[in-house]
N, C-alpha and C positions, 0 to 999 in steps of 0.2 A: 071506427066503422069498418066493415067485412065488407069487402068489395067482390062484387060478384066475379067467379073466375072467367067466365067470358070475357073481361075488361084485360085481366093476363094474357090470356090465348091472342087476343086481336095485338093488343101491343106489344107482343113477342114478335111477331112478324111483323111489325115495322121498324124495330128494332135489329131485327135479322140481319139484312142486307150490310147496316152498317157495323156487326159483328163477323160478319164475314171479309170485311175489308180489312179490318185492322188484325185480324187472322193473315190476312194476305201480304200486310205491309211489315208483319212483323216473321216472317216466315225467313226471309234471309237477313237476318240481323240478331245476332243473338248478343247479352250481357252478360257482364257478369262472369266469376270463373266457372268454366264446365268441366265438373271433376272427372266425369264420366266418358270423356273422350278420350280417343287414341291419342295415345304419344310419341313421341318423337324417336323413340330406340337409342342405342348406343348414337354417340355422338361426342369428338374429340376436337372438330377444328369448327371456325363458328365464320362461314363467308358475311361480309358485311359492305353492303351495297349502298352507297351514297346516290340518291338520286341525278339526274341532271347531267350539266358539266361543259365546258367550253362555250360553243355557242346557243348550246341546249338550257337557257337560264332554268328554266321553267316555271311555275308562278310568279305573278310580279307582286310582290307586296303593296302597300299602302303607300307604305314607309320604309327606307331600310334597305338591307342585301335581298337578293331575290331568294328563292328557294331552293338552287345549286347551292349557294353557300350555305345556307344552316344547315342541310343536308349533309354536306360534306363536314363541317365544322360537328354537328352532332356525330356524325358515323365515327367520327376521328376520337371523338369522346368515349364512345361506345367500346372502340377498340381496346383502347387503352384499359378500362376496366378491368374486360376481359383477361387482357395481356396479364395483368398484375394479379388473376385469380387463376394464372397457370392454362387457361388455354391458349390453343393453337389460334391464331384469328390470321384472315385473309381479307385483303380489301379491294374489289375493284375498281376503286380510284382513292390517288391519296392525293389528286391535286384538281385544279379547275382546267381539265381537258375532257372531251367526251370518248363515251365507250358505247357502242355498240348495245343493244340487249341481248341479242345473241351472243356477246362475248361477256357479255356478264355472266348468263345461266352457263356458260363454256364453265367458269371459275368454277363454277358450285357443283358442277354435274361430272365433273374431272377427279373432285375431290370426294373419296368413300369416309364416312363416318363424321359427315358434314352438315351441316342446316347452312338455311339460307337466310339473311337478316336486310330487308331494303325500307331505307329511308326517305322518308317524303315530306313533304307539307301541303297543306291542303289550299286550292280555291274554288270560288263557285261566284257566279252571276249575281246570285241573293246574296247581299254587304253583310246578313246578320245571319249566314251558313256559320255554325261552329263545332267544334267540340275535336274529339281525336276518336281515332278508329283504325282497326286493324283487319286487314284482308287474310286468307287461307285460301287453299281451296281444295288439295289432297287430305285428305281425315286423319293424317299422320299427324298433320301440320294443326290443325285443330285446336290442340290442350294447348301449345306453346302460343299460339295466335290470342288465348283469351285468359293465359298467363301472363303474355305483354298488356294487352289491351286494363287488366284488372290493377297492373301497374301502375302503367305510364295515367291514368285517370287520376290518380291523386297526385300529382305533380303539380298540377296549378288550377283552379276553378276554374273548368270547362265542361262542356258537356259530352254524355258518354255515349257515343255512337253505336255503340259494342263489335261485334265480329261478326265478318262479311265472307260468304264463300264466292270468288269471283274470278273470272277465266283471266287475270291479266299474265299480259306473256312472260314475266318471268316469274309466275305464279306455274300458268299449264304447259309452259317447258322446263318446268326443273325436276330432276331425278329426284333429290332429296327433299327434306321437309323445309318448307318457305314461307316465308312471313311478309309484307307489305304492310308497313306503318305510316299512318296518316296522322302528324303531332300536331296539326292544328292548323286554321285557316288565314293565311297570311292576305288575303281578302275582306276579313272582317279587322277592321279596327283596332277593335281591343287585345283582341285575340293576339294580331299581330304585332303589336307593340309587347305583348307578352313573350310571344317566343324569338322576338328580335332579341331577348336579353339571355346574355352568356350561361347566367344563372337559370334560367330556365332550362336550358339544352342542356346543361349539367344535369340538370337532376330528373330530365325526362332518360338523357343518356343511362344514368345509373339505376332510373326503374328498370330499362329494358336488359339491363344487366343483370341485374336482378332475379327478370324473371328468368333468362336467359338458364341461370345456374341452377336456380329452382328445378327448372324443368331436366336437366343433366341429374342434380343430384335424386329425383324421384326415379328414373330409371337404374341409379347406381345402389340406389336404397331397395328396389323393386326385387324377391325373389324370382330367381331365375326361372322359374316356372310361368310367370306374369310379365317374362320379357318381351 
């Protein structure tokens, strides 16, 4: 049966309102790799920022070390990688003491031909908040942001939060291209029993490594004309 189009026209606009929201809700969150973004440019030494630190635990897990430690313990991960695929790597902390944020973006903003790499763990009020997710917010920083993010998601069954453009400070004070990673919510349960395990922060570490190189060698690959 042909439904008269009257019936479309009326239920389009009731339908409206609630297409315009999820237009709205999905407007700063993007998935998925964006091939089509800027990139990072030349780039030789790789800053690597461990969340937290001394008295600054930050998330309290379930269960488990807080979220200074996996932080540090992944960034330490991270580095290493790195190390061993020949770049330069800088860390603003290699132990359980605090640092400043302004002495953080100090590191990064000091050093020319640099990105920025900081590591977190996620919590939230609602027990059954999950998945991982990565912050940007200069358009430099963009392609490497959903480089990691298109990574670090296949690392263990979570869910994909995608890519966030967001004013965190050592996001909108950093010179160079900067990354904020969110590996997952030591808040929820499962979650957190997942990345309390060594093996996991391994192999989140070496996605972001991963992309980390990806993203170096598409600029190194890139004619000089498209630099």
């Amino acid at each position: 049966m042909e439904l008269p189009k009257q019936f479309y026209f009326q239920n389009y606009y009731r339908i409206l309102p609630f297409l315009i929201l999820v237009v709205v809700l999905l407007s700063g969150c993007t998935s998925g790799f964006v091939g089509g973004a800027r990139g990072t440019g030349r780039f030789d030494t790789v800053v690597i920022d461990a969340g937290h630190g001394g008295f600054d635990r930050g998330a309290k897990p379930v269960s488990g070390v807080y979220e200074k430690d996996l932080a540090l313990d992944t960034a330490t991960r991270l580095a290493s990688q790195l190390r061993q695929k020949g770049l330069h790597v800088v860390e603003t902390r290699t132990g359980d003491y605090f640092v400043t944020l302004d002495n953080r973006v100090a590191v990064s903003n000091r050093l020319k031909d640099s990105i920025f790499v900081s590591i977190h763990y996620n919590w939230a009020k609602r027990k059954k908040a999950s998945g991982i997710e990565t912050f940007y917010l200069n358009p430099n920083s963009a392609r490497l942001a959903s480089r990691i993010q298109s990574k670090m998601v296949g690392t263990y069954r979570c869910r994909d939060r995608g890519i966030k453009s967001r004013k965190l400070y050592v996001l909108r004070n950093n010179k160079r291209p900067a990354v904020l990673c969110e590996l997952g919510f030591v808040s929820n349960r499962n979650e957190n029993a997942i990345v309390q395990s060594s093996k996991t922060r391994q192999k989140l570490a070496d996605s972001i490594a991963s992309a980390i190189l990806a993203e170096r060698a598409s600029y190194l690959s890139a004619p000089a004309s498209d630099r």
